[in-house]
N, C-alpha and C positions, 0 to 999 in steps of 0.2 A: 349113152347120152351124156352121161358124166364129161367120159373122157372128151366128146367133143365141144362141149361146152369148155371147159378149158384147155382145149387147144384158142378156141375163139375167144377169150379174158388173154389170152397171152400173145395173140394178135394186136387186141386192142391195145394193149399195152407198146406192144413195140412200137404203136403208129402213135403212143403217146409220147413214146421218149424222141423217136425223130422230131414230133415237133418240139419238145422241149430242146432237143439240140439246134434245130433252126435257131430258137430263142435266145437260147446260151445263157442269157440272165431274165430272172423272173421274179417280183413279189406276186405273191398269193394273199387274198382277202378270204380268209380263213374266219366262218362265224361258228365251228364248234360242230355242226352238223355233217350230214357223211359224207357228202359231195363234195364242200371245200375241205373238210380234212383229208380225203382220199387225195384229192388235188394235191396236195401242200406233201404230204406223205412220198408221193410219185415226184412229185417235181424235188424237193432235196434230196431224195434219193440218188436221182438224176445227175442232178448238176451242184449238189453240195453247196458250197459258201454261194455257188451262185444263184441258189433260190432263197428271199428271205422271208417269212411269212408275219402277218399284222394281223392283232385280233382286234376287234371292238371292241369296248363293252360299255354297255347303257342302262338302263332299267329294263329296256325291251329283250335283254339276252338274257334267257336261263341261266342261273349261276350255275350249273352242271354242264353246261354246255362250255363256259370258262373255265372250270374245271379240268376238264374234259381233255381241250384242248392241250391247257398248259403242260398235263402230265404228257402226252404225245410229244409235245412241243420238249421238252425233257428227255424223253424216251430216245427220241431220232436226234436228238444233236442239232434243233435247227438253230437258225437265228433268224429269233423272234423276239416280237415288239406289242405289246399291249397299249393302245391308243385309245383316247377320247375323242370320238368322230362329230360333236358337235349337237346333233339331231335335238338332243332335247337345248337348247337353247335358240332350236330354230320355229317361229311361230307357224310358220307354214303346215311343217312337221306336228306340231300341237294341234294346231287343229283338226287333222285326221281328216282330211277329203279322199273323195275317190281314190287319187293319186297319191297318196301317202308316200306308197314305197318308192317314187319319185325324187321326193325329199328326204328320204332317208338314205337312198341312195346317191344321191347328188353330192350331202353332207360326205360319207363314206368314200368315195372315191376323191373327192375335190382335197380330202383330208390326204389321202394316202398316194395321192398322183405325187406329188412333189418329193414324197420321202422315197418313195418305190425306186427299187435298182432298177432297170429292166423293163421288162413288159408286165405291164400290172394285169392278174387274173381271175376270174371269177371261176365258180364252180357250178355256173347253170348246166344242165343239161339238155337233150333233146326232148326230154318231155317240157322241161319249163315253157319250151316256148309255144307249147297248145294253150296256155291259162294267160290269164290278164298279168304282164308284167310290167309296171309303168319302169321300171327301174331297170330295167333293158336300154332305156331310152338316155338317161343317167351315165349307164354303162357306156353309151355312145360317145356322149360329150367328153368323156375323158378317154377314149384309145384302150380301154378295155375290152380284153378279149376272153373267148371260151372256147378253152380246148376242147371239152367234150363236146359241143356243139362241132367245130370245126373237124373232128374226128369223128365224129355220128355215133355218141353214146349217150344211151338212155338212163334213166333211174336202173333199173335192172344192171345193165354193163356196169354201171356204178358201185352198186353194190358187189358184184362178183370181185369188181378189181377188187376192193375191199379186204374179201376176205382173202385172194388170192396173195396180198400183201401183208396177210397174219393176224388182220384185224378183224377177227369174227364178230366181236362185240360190234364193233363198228359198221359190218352189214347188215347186221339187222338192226338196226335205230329206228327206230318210226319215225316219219316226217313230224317236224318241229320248226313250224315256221315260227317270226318274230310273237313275244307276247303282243305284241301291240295290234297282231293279227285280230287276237280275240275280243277287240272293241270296234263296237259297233261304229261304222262310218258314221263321220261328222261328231260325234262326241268325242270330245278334248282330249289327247294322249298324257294319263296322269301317272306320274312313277307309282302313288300307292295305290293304283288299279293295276297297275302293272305286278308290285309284288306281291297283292291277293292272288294274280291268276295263277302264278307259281306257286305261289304255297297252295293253296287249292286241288292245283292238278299235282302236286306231289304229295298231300293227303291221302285223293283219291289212288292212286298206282301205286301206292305202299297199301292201302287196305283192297284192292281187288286185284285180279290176274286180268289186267287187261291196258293194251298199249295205245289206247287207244282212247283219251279223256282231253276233252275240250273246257275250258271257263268262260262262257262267252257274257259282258257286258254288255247290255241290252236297255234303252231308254227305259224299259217298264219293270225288266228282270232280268234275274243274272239266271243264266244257264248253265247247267253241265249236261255235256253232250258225252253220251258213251255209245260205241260199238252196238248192233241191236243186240247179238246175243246176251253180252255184260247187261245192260238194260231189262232184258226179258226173265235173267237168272235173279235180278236185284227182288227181295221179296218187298211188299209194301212196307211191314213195319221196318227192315232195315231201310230202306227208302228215305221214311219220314224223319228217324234216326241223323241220318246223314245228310238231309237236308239242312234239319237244326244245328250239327255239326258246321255246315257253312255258312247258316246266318249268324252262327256267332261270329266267324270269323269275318266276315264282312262288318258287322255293324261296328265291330272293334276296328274294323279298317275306317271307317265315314260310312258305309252304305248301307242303307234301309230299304231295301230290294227283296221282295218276295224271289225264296228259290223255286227253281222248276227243271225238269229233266227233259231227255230229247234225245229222239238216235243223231247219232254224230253226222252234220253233214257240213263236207268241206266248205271250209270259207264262206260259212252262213250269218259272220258278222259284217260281210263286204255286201253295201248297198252301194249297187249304180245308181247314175242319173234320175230313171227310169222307175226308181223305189223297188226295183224286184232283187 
């Protein structure tokens, strides 16, 4: 089973590099996580000087995730560019509607179309596009493309290339979308909401074995969302312990927000239209 599973990673691979050869030149929008860094990875690998990769960074991006990057960005000999892509300066973006990642992604691209060599890339894959992605839409208006879409890989393929390219750490990452994720629709995208939820969730994942920790801002309460086993192992007095642990750290942030727990469920800061 092994073996045939990578013969099939070293398929996908070659149908990756033909099309980076169609390409011939490419920037990569590289935010630090595994898909655009596996992207960016593969594509300089590929075509050398002729892939250049752009990182973001804002308050909404983990500083480990820039981190992250950079040392990669080091390691492979790319050339790479660290940009300010605008978003928080844009009110649209602040206010956090449905379509946030719309504007976040509009900012991002509109920034990095002009600088970009080549064909400018994303690192969606074919799962992305089962979930609400307004920033697909974003991706349109500027000639942005995706390889692993256009090649037919998934999160899974993803991960294999990953590690198949040396990067173990790097396959197994747990999904890490924007912090900004974690505030609740329609409430205002604040940088020091933003750097409680990091420091927060990197609290909690240095004192538990679990990859899997959510800080959700919430009009009434902040939540931490864990995994149900992590949640059902938490005894109460550590619980309550740890609760008090984050309302200090909150109230020292501005927020007076009773804490409260929760099994982790994807994207339960994102309210539709519809309030569900």
């Amino acid at each position: 089973m092994g073996a045939k599973n990578n013969r099939c990673t070293l398929t996908v691979l070659e149908r990756l590099n033909t099309w980076f050869d169609a390409a011939e030149r490419v920037s990569v929008a590289a935010s630090g996580g595994v898909d655009s860094t596996t992207l960016a990875i593969m594509a300089h690998r590929r075509l050398g000087t002729g892939c250049k990769v752009f990182h973001s960074v804002s308050p909404a991006v983990p500083p480990v995730a820039s981190e992250r990057l950079a040392e990669i960005a080091k390691r492979e000999g790319w050339l790479y560019e660290v940009v300010n892509t605008g978003e928080f300066d844009d009110p649209e973006y602040l206010a956090n509607p449905v379509n946030r990642c719309f504007f976040c992604k509009k900012n991002l691209y509109g920034t990095l179309a002009p600088l970009a060599d080549g064909v400018l890339l994303s690192g969606t894959n074919l799962d992305d596009l089962s979930d609400y992605r307004p920033g697909l839409q974003a991706a349109d208006r500027y000639a942005v493309r995706h390889p692993y879409v256009e090649v037919g890989v998934d999160k899974t393929g993803v991960r294999a290339l990953a590690s198949a390219l040396g990067f173990e750490d790097l396959s197994e990452l747990p999904a890490a979308p924007c912090l900004s994720s974690r505030v609740e629709t329609g409430i205002p995208v604040e940088p020091k909401a933003l750097r409680l939820i990091d420091a927060v969730e990197r609290h909690i994942a240095e004192m538990m074995d679990t990859d899997i920790v959510r800080f959700r801002v919430r009009r009434e309460t902040l939540i931490v969302e864990l995994d149900e086993p992590s949640l059902e192992r938490m005894e109460k007095e550590r619980r309550a312990v740890l609760g008090a642990e984050i309302e200090d750290m909150a109230y020292a942030a501005g927020f007076d927000l009773p804490i409260s727990f929760a099994v982790y469920r994807r994207g339960s800061a994102f309210i539709q239209r519809d309030g569900k």
